[in-house]
C-alpha positions in Angstrom: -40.4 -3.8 4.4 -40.5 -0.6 6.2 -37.3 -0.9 8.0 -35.7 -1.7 4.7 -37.5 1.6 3.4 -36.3 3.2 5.8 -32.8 2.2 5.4 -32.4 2.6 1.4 -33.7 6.4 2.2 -30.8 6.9 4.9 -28.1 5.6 2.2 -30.3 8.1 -0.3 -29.8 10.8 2.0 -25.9 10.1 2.3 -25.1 9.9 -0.7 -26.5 13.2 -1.5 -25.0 14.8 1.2 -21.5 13.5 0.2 -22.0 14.4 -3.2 -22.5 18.1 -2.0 -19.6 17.9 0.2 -17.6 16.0 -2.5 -18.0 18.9 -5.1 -17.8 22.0 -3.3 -14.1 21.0 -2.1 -13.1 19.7 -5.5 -14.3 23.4 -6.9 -11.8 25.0 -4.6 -8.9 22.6 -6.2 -5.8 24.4 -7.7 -4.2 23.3 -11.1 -0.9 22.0 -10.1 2.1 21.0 -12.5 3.0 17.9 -10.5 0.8 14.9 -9.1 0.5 15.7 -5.4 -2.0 14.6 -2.5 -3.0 17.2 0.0 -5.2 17.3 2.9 -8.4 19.0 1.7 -9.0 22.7 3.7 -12.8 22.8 4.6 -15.0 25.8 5.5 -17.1 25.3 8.9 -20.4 23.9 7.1 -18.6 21.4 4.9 -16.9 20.2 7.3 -20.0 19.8 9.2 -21.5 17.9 6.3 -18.9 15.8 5.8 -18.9 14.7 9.5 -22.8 13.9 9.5 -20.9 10.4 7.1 -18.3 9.6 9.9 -18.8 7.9 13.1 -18.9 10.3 16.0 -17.8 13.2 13.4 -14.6 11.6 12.7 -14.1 12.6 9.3 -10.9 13.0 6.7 -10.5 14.7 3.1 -7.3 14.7 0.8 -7.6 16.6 -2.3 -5.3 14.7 -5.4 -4.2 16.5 -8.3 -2.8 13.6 -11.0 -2.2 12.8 -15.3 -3.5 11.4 -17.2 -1.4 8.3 -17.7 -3.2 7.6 -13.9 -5.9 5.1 -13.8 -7.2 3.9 -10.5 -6.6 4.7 -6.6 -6.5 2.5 -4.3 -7.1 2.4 -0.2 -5.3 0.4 1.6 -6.1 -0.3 5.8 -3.0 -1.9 7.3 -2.8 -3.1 10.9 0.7 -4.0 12.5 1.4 -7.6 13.5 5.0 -8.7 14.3 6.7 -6.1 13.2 5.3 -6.2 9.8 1.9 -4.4 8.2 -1.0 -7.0 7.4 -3.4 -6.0 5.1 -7.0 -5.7 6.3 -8.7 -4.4 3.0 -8.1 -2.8 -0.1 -10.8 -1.1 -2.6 -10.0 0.3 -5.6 -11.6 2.9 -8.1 -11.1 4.0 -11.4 -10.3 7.8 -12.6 -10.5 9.1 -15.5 -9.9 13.1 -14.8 -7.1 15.0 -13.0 -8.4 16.4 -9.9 -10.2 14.6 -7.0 -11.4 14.6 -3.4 -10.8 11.2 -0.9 -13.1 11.0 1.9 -12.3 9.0 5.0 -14.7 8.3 7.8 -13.9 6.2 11.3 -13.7 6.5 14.3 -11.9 3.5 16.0 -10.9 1.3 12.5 -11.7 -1.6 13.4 -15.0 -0.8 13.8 -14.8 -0.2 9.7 -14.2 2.9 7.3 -16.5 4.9 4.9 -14.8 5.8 1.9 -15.8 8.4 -0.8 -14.0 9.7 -4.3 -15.4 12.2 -6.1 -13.8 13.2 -9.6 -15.5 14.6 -12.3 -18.3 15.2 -10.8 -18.7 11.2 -10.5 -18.7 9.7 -6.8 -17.7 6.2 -6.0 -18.6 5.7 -2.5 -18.0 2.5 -0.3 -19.6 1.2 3.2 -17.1 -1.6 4.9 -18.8 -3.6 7.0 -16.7 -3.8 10.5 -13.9 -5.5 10.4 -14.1 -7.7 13.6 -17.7 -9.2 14.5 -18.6 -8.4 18.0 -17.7 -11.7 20.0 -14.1 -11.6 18.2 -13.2 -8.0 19.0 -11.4 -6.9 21.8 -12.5 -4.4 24.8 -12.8 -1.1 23.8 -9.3 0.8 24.1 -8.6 3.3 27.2 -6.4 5.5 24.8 -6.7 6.4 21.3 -4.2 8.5 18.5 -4.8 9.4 15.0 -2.4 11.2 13.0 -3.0 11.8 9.7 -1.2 13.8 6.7 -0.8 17.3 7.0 1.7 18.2 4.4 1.7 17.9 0.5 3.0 14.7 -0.8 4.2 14.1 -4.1 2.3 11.1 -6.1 4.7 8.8 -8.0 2.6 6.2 -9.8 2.6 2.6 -7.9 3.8 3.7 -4.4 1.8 4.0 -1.1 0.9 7.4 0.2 0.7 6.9 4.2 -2.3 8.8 5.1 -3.6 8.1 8.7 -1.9 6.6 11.5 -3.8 5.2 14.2 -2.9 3.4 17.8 -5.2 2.0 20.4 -3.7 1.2 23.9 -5.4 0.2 27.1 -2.2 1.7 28.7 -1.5 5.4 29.7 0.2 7.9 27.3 0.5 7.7 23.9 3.5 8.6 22.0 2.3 9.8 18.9 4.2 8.1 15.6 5.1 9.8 12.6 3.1 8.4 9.2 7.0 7.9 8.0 6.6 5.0 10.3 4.9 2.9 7.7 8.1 2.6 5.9 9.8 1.1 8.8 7.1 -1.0 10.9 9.5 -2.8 13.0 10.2 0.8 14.7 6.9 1.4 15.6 6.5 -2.8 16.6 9.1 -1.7 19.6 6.6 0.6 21.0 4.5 -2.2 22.3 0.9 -0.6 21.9 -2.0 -3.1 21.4 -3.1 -2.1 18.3 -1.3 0.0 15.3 -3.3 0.7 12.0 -2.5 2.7 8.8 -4.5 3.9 6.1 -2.6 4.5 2.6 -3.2 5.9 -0.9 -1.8 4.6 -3.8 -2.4 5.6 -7.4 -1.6 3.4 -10.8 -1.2 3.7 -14.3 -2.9 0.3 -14.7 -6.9 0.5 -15.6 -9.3 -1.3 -13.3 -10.3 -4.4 -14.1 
């Protein structure tokens, strides 16, 4: 009973803490004319907070300015297998205002993502479990790349948004791809890594069911 105590005030403690990180970036949001998805700028000490979420501080934000014909957004994990993405998860929320904040957390993912949206003041905020259990996943990569999305995109309703970019290689150097990659997977198969992941952002005019 204690140890579950313990761990219901931990997720307590979180959540808070996300909240608070969650709303003083959304209140630094500019009204824009078009849907667009931008990566959130932080001060020092949110940044800090949002980090105390992430494994090994590996945190990411993306502000979203949409309509309101949008309904939901939707995070997709992707890793690359034969020259062709293969979906690991998606999760799904529902929105019902016109400015937002994403929150991303991971270090390796495969070892599983913490996601957070905040709009309105509401927060939706999701723990995956790890995505490989510990006798099926592989050795611990020598080499490690993310890349994730520095410049504004434009949102058009039903497509994928390729946010992060990740390869792990027991090899040497890295090449770093560019998040355009995703459109064209078989390019980035011929780079032979072990492993290549990508994160996207989608948003619908559909409601959540």
């Amino acid at each position: 009973m204690k140890l579950k105590k313990r761990i219901f005030h931990i997720m307590t403690i979180s959540l808070l803490i996300l909240s608070a990180v969650l709303l003083s970036a959304c209140g630094k949001q500019e009204t824009a004319g078009s849907m667009r998805l931008t990566k959130a700028e932080l001060s020092h000490k949110e940044k800090a907070l949002a980090d105390l979420l992430a494994p090994v501080g590996s945190s990411r934000l993306f502000d979203f300015t949409v309509n309101e014909t949008i309904r939901q957004v939707t995070v997709t994990t992707y890793e690359l297998k034969n020259g062709q993405w293969d979906r690991f998860t998606s999760n799904s929320t529902p929105l019902s205002g016109s400015q937002g904040l994403l929150f991303l957390g991971f270090e390796n993912i495969p070892d599983g993502i913490r996601t957070g949206i905040q709009i309105n003041e509401k927060n939706s905020v999701s723990q995956w479990e790890p995505f490989e259990s510990a006798e099926e996943s592989p050795p611990p990569p020598s080499a490690c790349v993310t890349r994730q999305l520095e410049q504004p995109a434009d949102i058009i309703p039903e497509e994928e948004i390729p946010v992060i970019l990740q390869i792990l290689d027991s090899g040497g150097t890295i090449e770093t791809l560019d998040l355009d990659f995703f459109h064209d997977p078989s390019r980035a198969e011929g780079y032979g890594y072990d492993r290549v992941f990508c994160i996207t952002v989608s948003f619908s005019q559909t409601p959540l069911r």
